[in-house]
C-alpha positions as CSV (number, residue, x, y, z in Angstrom):
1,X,110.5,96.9,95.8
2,X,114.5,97.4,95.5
3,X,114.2,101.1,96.8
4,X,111.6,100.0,99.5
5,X,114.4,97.5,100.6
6,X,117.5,100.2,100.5
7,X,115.0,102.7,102.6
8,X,114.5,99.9,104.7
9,X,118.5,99.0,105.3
10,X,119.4,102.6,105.6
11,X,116.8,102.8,108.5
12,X,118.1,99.9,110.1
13,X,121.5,101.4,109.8
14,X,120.7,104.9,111.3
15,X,118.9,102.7,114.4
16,X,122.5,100.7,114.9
17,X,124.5,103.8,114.6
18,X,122.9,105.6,117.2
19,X,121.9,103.9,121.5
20,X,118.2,103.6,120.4
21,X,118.5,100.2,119.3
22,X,120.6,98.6,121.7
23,X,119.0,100.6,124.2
24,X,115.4,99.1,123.5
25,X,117.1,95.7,123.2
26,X,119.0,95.6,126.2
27,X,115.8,96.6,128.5
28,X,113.5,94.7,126.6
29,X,116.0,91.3,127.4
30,X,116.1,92.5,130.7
31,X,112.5,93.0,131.5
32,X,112.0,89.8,130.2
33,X,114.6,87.9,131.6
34,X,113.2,89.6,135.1
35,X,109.9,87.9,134.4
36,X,111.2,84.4,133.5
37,X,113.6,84.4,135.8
38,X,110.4,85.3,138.3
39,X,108.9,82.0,136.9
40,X,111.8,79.5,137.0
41,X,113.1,80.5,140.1
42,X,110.4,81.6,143.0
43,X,107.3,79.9,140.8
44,X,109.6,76.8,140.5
45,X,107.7,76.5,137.0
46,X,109.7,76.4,133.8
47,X,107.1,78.0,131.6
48,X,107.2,81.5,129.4
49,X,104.0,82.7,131.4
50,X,105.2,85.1,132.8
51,X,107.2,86.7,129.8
52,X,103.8,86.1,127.5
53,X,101.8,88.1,130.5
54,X,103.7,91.1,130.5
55,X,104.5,91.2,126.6
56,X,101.4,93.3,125.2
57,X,102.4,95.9,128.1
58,X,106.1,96.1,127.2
59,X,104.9,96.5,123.4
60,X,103.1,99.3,124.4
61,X,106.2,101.0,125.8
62,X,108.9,99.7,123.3
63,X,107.2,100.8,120.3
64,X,106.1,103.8,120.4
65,X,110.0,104.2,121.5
66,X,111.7,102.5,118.4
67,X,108.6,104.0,116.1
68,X,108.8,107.8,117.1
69,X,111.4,109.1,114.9
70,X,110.4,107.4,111.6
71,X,108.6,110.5,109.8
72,X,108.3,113.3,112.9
73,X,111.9,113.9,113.2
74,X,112.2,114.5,109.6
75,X,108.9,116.6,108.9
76,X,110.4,119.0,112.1
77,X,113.8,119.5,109.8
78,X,111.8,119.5,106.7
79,X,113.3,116.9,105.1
80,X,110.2,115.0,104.4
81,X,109.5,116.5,102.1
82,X,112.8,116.1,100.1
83,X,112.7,112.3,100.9
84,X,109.2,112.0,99.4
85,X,110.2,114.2,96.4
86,X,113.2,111.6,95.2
87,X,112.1,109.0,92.3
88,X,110.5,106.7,94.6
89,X,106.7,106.6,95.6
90,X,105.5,107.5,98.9
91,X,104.5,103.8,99.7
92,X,107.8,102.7,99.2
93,X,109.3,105.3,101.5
94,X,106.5,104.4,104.2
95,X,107.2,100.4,103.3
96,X,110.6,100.9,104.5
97,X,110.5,102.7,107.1
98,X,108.0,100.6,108.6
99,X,109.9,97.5,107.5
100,X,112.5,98.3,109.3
101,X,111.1,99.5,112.8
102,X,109.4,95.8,112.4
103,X,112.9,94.1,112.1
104,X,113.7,95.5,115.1
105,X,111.1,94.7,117.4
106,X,111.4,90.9,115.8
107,X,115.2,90.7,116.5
108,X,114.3,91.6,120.0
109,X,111.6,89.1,120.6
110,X,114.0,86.9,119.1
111,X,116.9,87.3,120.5
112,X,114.7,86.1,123.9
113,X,114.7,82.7,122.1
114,X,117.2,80.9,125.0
115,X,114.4,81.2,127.3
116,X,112.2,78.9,125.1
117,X,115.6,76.3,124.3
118,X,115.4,76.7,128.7
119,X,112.0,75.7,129.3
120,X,112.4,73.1,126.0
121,X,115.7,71.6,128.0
122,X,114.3,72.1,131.7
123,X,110.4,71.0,131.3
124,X,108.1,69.3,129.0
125,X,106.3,72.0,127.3
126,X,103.4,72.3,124.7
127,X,105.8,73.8,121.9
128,X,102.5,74.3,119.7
129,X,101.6,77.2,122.2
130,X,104.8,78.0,122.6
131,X,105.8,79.3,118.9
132,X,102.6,80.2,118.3
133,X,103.1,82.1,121.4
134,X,106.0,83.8,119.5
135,X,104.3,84.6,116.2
136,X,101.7,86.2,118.0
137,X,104.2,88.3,119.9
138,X,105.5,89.3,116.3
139,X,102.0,89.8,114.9
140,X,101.3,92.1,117.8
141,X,104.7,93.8,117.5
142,X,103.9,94.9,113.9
143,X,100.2,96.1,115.0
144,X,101.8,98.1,117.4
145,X,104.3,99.4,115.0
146,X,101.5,100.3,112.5
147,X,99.8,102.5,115.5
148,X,103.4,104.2,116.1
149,X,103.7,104.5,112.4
150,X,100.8,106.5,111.7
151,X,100.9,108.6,115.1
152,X,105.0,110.0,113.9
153,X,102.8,110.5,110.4
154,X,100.6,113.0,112.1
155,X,103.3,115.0,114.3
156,X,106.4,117.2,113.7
157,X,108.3,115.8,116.9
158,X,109.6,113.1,118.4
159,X,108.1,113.1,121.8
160,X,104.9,113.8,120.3
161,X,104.4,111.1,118.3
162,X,106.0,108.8,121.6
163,X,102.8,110.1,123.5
164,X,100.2,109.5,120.4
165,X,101.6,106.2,119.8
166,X,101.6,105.3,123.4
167,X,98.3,106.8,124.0
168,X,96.3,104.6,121.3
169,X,98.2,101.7,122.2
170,X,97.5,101.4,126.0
171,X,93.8,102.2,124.6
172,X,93.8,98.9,122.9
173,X,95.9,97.1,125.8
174,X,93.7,98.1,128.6
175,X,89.6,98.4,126.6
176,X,89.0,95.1,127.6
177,X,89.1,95.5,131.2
178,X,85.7,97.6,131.1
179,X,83.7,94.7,129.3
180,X,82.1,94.0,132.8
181,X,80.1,97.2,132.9
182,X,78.7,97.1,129.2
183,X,75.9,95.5,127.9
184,X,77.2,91.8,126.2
185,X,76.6,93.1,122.3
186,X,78.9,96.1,123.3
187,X,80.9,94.2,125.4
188,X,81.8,91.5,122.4
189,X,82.7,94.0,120.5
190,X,85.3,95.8,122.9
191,X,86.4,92.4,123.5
192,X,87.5,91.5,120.0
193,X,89.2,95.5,119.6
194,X,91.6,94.4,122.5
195,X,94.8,93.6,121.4
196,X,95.8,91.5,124.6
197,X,92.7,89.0,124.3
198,X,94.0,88.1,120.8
199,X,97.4,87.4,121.8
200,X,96.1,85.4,124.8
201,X,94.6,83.0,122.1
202,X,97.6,82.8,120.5
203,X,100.0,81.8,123.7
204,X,97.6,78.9,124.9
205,X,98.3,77.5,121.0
206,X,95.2,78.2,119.5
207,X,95.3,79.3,116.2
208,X,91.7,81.3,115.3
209,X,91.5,83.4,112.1
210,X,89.5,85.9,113.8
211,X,92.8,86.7,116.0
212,X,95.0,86.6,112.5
213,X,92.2,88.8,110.7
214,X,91.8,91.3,113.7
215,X,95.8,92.0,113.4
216,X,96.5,92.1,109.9
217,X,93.7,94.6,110.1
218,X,95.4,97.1,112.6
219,X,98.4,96.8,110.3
220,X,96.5,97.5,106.9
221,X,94.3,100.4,108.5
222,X,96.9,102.2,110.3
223,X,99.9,101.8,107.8
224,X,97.0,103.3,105.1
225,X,96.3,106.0,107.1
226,X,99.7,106.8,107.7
227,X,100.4,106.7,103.6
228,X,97.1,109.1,103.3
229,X,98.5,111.5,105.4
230,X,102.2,112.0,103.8
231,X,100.0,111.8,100.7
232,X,97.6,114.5,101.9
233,X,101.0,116.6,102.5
234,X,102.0,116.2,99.6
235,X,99.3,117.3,97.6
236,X,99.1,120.4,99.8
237,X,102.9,121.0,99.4
């Protein structure tokens, strides 16, 4: 656990000593400040709508962009190996890692949190749906991660693991939007693999353990995968 955590702190450092971190923060803030700006000021409506609408996109971007470097860039150098060679397991390494790419993302969705004190201050909002709004925005953040965790397992570069990660993501953003020309058993089924219709459950305040079991799962299945394959490296190595 106590190495897990330093892995974790020394990835968090090498994010804050190089522009990818305040890079991904700044236009993250700034996307979404676009969109509730959009909603305050020409909707006249002071709600997070707009900022919950476009989140599962922007997640899709973001990332795959703060998620790419956590194992390619190192298996390009060859220093995986090394790394997973020291007196510390392979899950802690991975545990780490993807502990940290996690704390990222969440200091970004919360550093958004003066929108919510605005619409708290300016309207009278349900505040159920709004923080559960939030910690679906985190739950969705860490599925995400998972995806871009596993894809930078796979790959020796950076801008490979970007386009895999971003690739399977938009997948499971955009699969819902063919349910009209399946057949309803199909269709269901597509429908509950779509990452957006689970957070849209979330933001209207509705709390459903199928949406908590369907993202926990993305995180288990692809953090597991991405621990086989260092694993499977290893044995091979």
């Amino acid at each position: 656990m106590r190495k897990g955590l330093t892995i974790c702190s020394r990835e968090l450092s090498a994010y804050f000593n190089s522009p990818v971190a305040y890079i991904v923060i700044v236009v993250y803030l700034l996307i979404c400040g676009w969109f509730f700006a959009a909603n305050l000021f020409f909707d006249q409506q002071a709600s997070l709508r707009g900022f919950f609408g476009m989140a599962p996109l922007m997640f899709v971007f973001f990332a795959p962009a703060i998620s790419m470097g956590l194992l390619a860039e190192e298996q390009k150098h060859g220093t995986a190996e090394l790394l997973f060679t020291y007196p510390v397991t392979s899950f802690a390494v991975m545990a780490g890692k993807y502990g940290a790419a996690v704390l990222l993302m969440s200091l970004a969705v919360l550093l958004t949190f003066p929108y919510l004190l605005t619409i708290i201050v300016l309207g009278n909002p349900d505040l159920g749906a709004l923080f559960t709004g939030y910690f679906g925005l985190l739950l969705m953040g860490a599925a995400f991660m998972a995806v871009g965790l596993w894809a930078s397992s796979l790959v020796r570069n950076q801008l490979s693991a970007f386009i895999l990660s971003f690739l399977v993501s938009f997948f499971l953003f955009i699969i819902d939007k063919f349910i009209a020309w399946m057949p309803p058993p199909i269709g269901r089924l597509v429908g509950y693999l779509s990452v957006e219709n689970h957070f849209k459950a979330l933001s209207r305040g509705v709390i459903d353990s199928r949406d908590l079991v369907y993202y926990l799962s993305v995180i288990v299945l692809f953090f597991c995968w991405s621990l086989y394959n260092v694993q499977r490296r290893k044995w091979r190595g």
